[in-house]
N, C-alpha and C positions, 0 to 999 in steps of 0.2 A: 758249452758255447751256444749260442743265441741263434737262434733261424732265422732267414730271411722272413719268414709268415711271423713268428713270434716277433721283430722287431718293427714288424708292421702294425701289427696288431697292440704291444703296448703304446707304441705312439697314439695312436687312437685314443687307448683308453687316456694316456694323460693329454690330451689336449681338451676330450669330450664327456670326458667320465660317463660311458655308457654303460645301459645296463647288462649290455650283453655285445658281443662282436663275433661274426662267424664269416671265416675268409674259405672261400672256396678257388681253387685250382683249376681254372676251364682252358688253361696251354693244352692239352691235347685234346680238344674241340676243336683248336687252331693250326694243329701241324700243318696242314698239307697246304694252307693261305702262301699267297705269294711272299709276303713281307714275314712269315714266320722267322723268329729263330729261338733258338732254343734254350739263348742266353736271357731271354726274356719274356717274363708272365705273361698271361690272361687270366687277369684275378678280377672277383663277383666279393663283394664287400657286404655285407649284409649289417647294418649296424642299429642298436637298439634305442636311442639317444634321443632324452627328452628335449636335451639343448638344440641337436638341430632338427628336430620337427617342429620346432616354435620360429624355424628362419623358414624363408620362401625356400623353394625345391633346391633353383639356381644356386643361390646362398651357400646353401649347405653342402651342394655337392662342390662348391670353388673352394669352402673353407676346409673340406676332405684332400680335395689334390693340391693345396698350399702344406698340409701340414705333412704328405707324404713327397714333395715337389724332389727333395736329391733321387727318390727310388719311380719316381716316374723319369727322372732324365738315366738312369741306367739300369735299373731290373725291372721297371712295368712295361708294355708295350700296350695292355689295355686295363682299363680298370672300368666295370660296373660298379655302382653303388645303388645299394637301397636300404633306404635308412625307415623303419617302423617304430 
């Protein structure tokens, strides 16, 4: 069966074909926040992708949370991106 970070992660690659993607876990950075829960991430997206370093920053980070938009309305509660 397929993970939640694994099917985050091939979305990624087929929408961006990047050359690399590395999702980091930072929910327990965020326990003790008011609005925590535990049904929902604090994911750091690290992504390698020549596609979107050639869009302005904005660009690419809307065209990141459009193509993960069902797991931001119910398993992300935060998402970092940085895209090299």
């Amino acid at each position: 069966m397929i993970t939640f970070f694994e099917k985050i992660k091939l979305k990624i690659i087929k929408k961006f074909k990047p050359e690399q993607v590395l999702i980091i876990d930072n929910s327990h950075l965020h326990a003790k926040h008011k609005s925590f829960s535990p049904d929902k991430f604090h994911i750091k997206l690290i992504i390698e992708s020549e596609m979107l370093k050639k869009m302005e920053k904005l660009e690419a980070h809307k065209a990141v949370f459009s193509t993960l938009k069902e797991e931001m309305q119910n398993q992300i509660h935060a998402l970092e991106i940085e895209i090299k």
